[in-house]
MARVO-731073 format. One line per field, with one value per residue (C-alpha): x, y, z; residue in one letter. Coordinates in steps of 0.25 Angstrom, whole numbers, plus 5000, padded with zeros to 4 digits. Each point is the difference from the previous one (the first is absolute). Example, Ala and Ser with C-alpha at 12.3 -4.5 7.8 and 13.67 -1.06 7.14 Angstrom:
X: [5049, 5006];
Y: [4982, 5014];
Z: [5031, 4998];
sero: [A, S];
This chain:
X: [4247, 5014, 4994, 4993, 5013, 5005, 4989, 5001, 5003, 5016, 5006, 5004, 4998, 4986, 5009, 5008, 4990, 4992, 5014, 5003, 4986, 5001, 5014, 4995, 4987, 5008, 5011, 4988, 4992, 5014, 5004, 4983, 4998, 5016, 4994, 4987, 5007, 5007, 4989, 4994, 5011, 5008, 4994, 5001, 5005, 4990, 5006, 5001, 4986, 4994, 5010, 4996, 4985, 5000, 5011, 4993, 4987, 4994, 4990, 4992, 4992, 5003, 5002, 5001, 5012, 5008, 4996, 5005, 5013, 5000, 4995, 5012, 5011, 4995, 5000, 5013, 5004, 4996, 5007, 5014, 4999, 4998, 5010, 5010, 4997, 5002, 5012, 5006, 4994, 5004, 5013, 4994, 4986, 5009, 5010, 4988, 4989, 4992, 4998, 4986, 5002, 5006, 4987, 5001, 5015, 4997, 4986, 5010, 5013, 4990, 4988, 5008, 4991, 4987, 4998, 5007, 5010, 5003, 5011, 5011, 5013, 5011, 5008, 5015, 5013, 5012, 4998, 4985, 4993, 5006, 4994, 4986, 5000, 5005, 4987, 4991, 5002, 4995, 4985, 4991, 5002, 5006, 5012, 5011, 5012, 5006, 5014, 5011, 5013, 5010, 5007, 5015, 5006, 5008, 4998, 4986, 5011, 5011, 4990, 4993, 5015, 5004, 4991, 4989, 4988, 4990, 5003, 4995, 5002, 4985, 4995, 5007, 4995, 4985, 5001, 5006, 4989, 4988, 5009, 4988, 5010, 5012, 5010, 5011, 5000, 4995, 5012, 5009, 4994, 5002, 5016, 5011, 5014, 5009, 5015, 5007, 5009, 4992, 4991, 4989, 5002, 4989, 4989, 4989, 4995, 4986, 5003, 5012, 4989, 4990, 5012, 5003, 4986, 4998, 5012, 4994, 4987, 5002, 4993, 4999, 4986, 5001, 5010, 4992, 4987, 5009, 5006, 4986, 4998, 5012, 4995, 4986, 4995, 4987, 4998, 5005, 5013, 5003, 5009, 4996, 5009, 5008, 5009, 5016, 4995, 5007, 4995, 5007, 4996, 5002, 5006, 4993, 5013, 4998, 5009, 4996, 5004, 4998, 4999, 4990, 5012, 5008, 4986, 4999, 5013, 5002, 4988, 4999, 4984, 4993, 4993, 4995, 5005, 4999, 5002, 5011, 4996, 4986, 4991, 5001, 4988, 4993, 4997, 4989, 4995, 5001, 4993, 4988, 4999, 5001, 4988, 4992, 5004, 4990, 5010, 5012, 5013, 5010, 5012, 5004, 5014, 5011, 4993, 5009, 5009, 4986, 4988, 5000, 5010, 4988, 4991, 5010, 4996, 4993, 4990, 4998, 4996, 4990, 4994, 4999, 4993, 4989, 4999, 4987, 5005, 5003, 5015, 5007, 5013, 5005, 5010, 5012, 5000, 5014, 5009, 5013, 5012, 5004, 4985, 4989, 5009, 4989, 4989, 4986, 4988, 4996, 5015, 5000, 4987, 5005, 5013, 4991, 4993, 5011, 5005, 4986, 4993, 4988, 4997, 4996, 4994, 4989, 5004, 5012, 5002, 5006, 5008, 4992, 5008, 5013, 5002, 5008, 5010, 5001, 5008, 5005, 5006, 5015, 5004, 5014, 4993, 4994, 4987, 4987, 4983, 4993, 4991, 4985, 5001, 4987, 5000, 5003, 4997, 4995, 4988, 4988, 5005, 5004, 4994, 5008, 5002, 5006, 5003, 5009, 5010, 5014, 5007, 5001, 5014, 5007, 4992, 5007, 4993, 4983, 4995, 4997, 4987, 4995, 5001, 4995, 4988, 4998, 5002, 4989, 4990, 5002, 5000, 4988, 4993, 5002, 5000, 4989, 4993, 5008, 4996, 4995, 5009, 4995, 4994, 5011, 5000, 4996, 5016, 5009, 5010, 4989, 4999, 4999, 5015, 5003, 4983, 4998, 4995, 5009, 4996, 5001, 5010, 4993, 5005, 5001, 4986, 4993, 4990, 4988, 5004, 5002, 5000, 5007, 5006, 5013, 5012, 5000, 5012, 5008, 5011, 5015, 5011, 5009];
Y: [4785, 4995, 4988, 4997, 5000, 4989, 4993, 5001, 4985, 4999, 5007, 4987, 5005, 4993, 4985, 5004, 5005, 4987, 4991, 5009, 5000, 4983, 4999, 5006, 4992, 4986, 5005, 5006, 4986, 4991, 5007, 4999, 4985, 4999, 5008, 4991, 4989, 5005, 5004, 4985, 4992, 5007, 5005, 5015, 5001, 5003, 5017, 5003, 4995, 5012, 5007, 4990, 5001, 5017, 5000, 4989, 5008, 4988, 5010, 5005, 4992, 4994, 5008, 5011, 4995, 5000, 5011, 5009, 4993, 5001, 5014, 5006, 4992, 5002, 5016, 4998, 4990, 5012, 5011, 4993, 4995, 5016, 5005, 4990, 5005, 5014, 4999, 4989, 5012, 5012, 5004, 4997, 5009, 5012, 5000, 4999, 5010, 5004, 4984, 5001, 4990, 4985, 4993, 5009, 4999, 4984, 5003, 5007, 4990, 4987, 5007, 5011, 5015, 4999, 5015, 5001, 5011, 5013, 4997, 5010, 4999, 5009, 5003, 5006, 4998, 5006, 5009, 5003, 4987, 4995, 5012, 4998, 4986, 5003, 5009, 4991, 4985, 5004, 5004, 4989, 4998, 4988, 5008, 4994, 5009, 5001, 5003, 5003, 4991, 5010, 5006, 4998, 5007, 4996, 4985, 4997, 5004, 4991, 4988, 5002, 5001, 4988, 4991, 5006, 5001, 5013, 5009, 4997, 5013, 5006, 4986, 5000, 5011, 4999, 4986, 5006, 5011, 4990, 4990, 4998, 5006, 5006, 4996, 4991, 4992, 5012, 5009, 4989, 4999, 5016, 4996, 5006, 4994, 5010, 4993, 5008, 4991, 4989, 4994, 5003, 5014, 5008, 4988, 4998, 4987, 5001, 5001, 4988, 4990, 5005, 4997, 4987, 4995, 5004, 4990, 4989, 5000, 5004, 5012, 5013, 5002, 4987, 5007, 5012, 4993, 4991, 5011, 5006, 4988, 5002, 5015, 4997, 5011, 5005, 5000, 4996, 5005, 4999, 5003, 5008, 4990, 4989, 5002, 5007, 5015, 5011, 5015, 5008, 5017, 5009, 5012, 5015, 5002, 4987, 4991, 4984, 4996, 4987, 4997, 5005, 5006, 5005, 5007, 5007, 5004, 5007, 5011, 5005, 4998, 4989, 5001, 4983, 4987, 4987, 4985, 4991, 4989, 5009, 4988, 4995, 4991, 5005, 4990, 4994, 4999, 5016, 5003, 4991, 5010, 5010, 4995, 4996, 5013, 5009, 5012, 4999, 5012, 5005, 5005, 5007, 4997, 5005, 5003, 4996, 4990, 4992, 5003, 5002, 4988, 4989, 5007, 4999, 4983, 4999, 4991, 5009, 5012, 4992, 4996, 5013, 5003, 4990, 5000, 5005, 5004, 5014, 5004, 5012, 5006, 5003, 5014, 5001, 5010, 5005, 4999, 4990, 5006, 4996, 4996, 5009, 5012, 5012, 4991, 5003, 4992, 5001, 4997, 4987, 4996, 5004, 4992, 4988, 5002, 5006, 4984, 4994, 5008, 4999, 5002, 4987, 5007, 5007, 5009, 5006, 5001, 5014, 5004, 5012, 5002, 5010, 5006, 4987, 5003, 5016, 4999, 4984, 4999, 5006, 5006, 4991, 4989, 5006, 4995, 5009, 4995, 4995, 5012, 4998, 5012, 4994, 4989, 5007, 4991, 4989, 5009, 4993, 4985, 4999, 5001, 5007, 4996, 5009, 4994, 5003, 4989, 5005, 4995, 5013, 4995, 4997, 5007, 4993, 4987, 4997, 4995, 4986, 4999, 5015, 4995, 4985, 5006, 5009, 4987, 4991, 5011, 5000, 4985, 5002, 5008, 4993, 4986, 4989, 4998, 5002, 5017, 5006, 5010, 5012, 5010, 5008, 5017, 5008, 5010, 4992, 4996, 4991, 4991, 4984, 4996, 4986, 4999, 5004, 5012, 5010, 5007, 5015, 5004, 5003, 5006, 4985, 4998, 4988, 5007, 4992, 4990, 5010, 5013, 5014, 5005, 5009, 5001, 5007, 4996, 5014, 4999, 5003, 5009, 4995];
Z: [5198, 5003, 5008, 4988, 4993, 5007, 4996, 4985, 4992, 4998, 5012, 5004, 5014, 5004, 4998, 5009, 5009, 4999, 5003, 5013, 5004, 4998, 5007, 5013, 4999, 5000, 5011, 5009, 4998, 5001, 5014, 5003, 4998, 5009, 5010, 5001, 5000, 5012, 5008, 4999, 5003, 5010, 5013, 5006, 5012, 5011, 5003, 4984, 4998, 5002, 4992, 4986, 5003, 4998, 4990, 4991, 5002, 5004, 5009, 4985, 4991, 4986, 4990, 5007, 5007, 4985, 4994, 5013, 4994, 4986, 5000, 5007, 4994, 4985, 5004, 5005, 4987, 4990, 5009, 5001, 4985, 4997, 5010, 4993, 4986, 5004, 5007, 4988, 4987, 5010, 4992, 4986, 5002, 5005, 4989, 4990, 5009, 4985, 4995, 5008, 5011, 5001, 4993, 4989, 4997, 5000, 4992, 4988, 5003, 4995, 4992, 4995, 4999, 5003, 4998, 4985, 5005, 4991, 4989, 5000, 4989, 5002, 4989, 5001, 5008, 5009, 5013, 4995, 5000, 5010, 5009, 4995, 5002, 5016, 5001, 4991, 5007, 5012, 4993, 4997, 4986, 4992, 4993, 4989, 4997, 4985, 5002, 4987, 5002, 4992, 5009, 4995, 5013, 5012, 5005, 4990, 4989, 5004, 5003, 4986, 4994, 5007, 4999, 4990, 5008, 5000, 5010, 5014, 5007, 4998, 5003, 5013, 5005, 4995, 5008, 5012, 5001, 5000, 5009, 5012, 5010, 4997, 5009, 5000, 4987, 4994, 5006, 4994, 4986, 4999, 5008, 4990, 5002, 5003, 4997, 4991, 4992, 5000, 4989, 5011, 5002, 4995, 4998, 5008, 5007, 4992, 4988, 5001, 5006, 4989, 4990, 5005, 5001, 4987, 4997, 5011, 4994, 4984, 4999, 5007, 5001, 5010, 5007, 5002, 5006, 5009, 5005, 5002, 5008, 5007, 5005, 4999, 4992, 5000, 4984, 4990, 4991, 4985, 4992, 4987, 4991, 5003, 4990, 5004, 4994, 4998, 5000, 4990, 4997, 4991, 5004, 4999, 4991, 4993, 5006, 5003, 5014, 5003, 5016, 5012, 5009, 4987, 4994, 5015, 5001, 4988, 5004, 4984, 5001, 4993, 4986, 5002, 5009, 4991, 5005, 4993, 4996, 4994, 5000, 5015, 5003, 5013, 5010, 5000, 5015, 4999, 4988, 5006, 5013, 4992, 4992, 5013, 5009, 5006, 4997, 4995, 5005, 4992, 5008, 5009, 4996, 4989, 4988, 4990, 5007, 5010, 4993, 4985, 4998, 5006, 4989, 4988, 5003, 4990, 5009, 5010, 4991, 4993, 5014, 5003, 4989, 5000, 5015, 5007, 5013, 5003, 4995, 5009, 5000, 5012, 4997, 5006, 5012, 4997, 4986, 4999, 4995, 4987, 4996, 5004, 5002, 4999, 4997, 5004, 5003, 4983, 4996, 5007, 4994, 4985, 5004, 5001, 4986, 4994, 5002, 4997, 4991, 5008, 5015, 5005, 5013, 5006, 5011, 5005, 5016, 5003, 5012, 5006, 5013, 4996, 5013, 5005, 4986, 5003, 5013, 4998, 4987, 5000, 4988, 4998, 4999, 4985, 5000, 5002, 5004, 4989, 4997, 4993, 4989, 4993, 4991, 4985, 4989, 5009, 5005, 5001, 4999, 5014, 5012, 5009, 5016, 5008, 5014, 5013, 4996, 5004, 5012, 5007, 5006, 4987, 4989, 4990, 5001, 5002, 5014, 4998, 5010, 4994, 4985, 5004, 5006, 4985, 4992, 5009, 4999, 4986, 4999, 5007, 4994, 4984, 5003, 4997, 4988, 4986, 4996, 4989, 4993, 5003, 4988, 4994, 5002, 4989, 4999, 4992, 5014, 5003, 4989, 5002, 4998, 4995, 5001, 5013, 5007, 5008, 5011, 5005, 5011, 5013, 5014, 5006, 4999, 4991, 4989, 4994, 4992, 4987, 5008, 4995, 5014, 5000, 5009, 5011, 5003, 5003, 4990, 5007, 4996, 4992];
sero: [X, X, X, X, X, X, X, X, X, X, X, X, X, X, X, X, X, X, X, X, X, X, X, X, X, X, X, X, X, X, X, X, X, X, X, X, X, X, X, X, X, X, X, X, X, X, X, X, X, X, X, X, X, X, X, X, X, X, X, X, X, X, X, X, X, X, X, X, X, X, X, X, X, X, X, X, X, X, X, X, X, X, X, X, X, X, X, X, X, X, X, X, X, X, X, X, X, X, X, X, X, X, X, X, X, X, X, X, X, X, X, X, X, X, X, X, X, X, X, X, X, X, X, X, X, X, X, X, X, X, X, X, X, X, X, X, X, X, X, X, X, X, X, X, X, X, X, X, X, X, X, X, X, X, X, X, X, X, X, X, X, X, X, X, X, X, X, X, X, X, X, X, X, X, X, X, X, X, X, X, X, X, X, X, X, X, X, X, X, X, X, X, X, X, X, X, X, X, X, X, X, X, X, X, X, X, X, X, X, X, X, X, X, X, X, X, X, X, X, X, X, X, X, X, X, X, X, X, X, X, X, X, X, X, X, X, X, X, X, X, X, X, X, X, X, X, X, X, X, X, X, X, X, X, X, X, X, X, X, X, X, X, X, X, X, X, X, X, X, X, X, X, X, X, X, X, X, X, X, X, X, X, X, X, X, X, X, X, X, X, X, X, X, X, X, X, X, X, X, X, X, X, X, X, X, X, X, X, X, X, X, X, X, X, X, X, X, X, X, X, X, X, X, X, X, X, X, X, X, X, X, X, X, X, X, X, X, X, X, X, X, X, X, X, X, X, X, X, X, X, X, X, X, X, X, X, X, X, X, X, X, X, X, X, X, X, X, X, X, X, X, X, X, X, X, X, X, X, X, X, X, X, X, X, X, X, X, X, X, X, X, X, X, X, X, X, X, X, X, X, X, X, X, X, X, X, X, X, X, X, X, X, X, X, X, X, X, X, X, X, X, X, X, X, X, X, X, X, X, X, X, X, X, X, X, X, X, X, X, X, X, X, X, X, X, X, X, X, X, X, X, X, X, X, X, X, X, X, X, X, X, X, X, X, X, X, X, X, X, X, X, X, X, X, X, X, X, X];
């Protein structure tokens, strides 16, 4: 099959081929027609005649005098052209083992897919993304990242002060994460200068070359896919908004902070998050993946300060909404301090429709590994495991999927490989033709919303298409 590849109309190998071939048919017939003309004009002397007579093969027969020629030189031809290639493509097939071999990475470099990979959107930011996307750009699967650009703290905030760009620190990250290979260029995007005293200290190098080609090339989504060159990612990343936002809360006892950090620092637990200005526009290029996705994720990541601000765009909600891929939330595996403090898995989902009024997803992914939290989270650190203690009010409008997700070396974070291979089975198993909305329960938790169908929780296992199957999902202590 991969021979075959080669041969396929615009490789532009066969050409190149065809001109080799050509080049050592003229040389071989320029040093033929000298050698000819040597032999009949000049003499051999007597003592090497013997010598010319067997290595001219004059003691066999035309043709078959040539083709004991042509036969071994072409084998040798085709077998040095090969060696050559391998040893020239060596360091580029073993930095990139899963791209199916050389013909095939030249097959998609100037044909582009020809098997239409699954379509993947990550929605969220911070720490969360960034670790799903490490996992889930080494699966086979086209993937676009959705990142908010209001965080206000540390370097992105003094950038965004300075020189009114949106924030580049999520961005950064998301880009380094599905950088092809993380090593040099990506240690130095992720470099922070460390100069106390200086206008430098505190910033790192990605998000000051983000913000200056932002200024060399007039607008910051042109700096985020140069950049994306410059690392060579394996995706895509997007920004929720273009525009310089800002998330501000109110406040369980009814104060308005405005800022990420000042919103986290001031752990008084958070009634709702809203965006300033209210009426960003989303971007474009983002609301088109969302729209063309095979499944589209929510999270992992903060909920209030990473994944509900993308949403409050009014764009991206409406994607959402009228999308037919299959929206998960992926739920934390551990609370944030000053967010989620107690939260379990239904309190994070009602946080979400609490700000939209409507749950724009499908089903939730749910941590079902404790064990690593029991022994691995320390109790000054103020954060507890995410339990599942049923889903309450949202009982029969989610499907539940509870999944070995945690890194069992620090439970306060997924694993990216265990959660990727959760998101491609599920991107699997709902992708290709456009569904139809599945017919609605009989109890009132089921009920279409917004005219279409819910579902029924299920212990991680797909029902039919409008099937009535419980958890069983044991529910945790609280």
């Amino acid at each position: 099959m991969r021979y075959r590849t080669w041969l396929r109309p615009g490789m532009r190998v066969k050409r190149w081929i065809i001109v080799l071939f050509g080049g050592v048919v003229l040389t071989s017939l320029a040093t033929a027609m000298g050698l000819a003309w040597l032999y009949r004009n000049y003499s051999v002397p007597g003592q090497f005649s013997n010598v010319v007579y067997y290595a001219t093969l004059q003691f066999i027969d035309h043709p078959y005098r040539e083709l004991l020629v042509i036969v071994p030189g072409a084998a040798l031809l085709i077998w040095g052209v090969l060696q050559l290639s391998r040893s020239l493509t060596g360091p580029l097939m073993e930095s990139r083992p899963d791209e199916g071999g050389l013909a095939k990475i030249i097959e998609t470099h100037r044909l582009g897919e020809s098997e239409p990979r699954l379509k993947i959107v990550t929605i969220g930011g911070g720490t969360g993304l960034s670790t799903l996307l490490r996992g889930i750009k080494l699966e086979p699967v086209a993937i676009t990242a959705i990142v908010t650009a209001g965080d206000d703290g540390g370097s992105s905030g003094r950038l965004r002060t300075e020189f009114n760009v949106p924030a580049p620190g999520d961005i950064r990250n998301c880009l380094v994460a599905l950088a092809d290979s993380e090593t040099l260029l990506g240690d130095l995007f992720q470099y922070r200068f460390d100069a106390e005293g200086s206008s430098l200290d505190g910033h790192s190098f990605g998000n000051l070359f983000i913000t200056a080609l932002a200024k060399v090339s007039g607008s910051f989504e042109q700096a985020i896919i140069e950049s994306g060159r410059v690392l060579n990612i394996r995706g895509a990343v997007y920004p929720s908004s273009t525009e310089n936002i800002v998330v501000g809360a109110e406040m369980a006892d009814g104060t308005v902070l405005r800022g990420e950090t000042t919103i986290v620092d001031a752990k008084a637990g958070i009634n709702r998050v809203f965006l300033d200005p209210p009426d960003a526009e989303a971007y474009l290029p983002a609301v088109t993946a969302i729209l063309e996705a095979d499944l589209v994720v929510l999270g992992p990541g903060s909920l209030y300060t990473s994944v509900i601000p993308n949403l409050l765009v009014d764009g991206i909600a409406h994607a959402l909404r009228h999308s037919t891929a299959e929206k998960v939330y992926v739920c934390n595996v551990a609370t944030q301090p000053g967010e989620t403090d107690g939260y379990d898995v239904a309190d994070h989902i009602r946080g979400i429709q609490r700000q939209l009024g409507d749950l724009p997803i499908d089903r939730v992914i749910v941590n079902s590994n404790l064990e690593p939290s029991a022994d691995g989270i320390k109790p000054e650190w103020g954060v507890s495991a995410v339990r599942f203690n049923g889903l309450g009010d949202f009982e029969g409008q989610l499907v539940v999927e509870p999944r070995d997700v945690v890194n069992p070396d620090f439970p306060l974070r997924h694993d990216p490989q265990k959660l990727a291979r959760v998101l491609v089975e599920l991107a699997q198993r709902f992708s290709g033709p456009p569904r139809q909305p599945p017919v609605a329960t009989q109890s009132p938790a089921a009920q279409p919303r917004n005219g279409r169908a819910v579902r029924v929780a299920t212990n991680g296992h797909t029902p039919a298409r409008g099937g009535t199957r419980q958890s069983s999902l044991p529910h945790a202590d609280a």
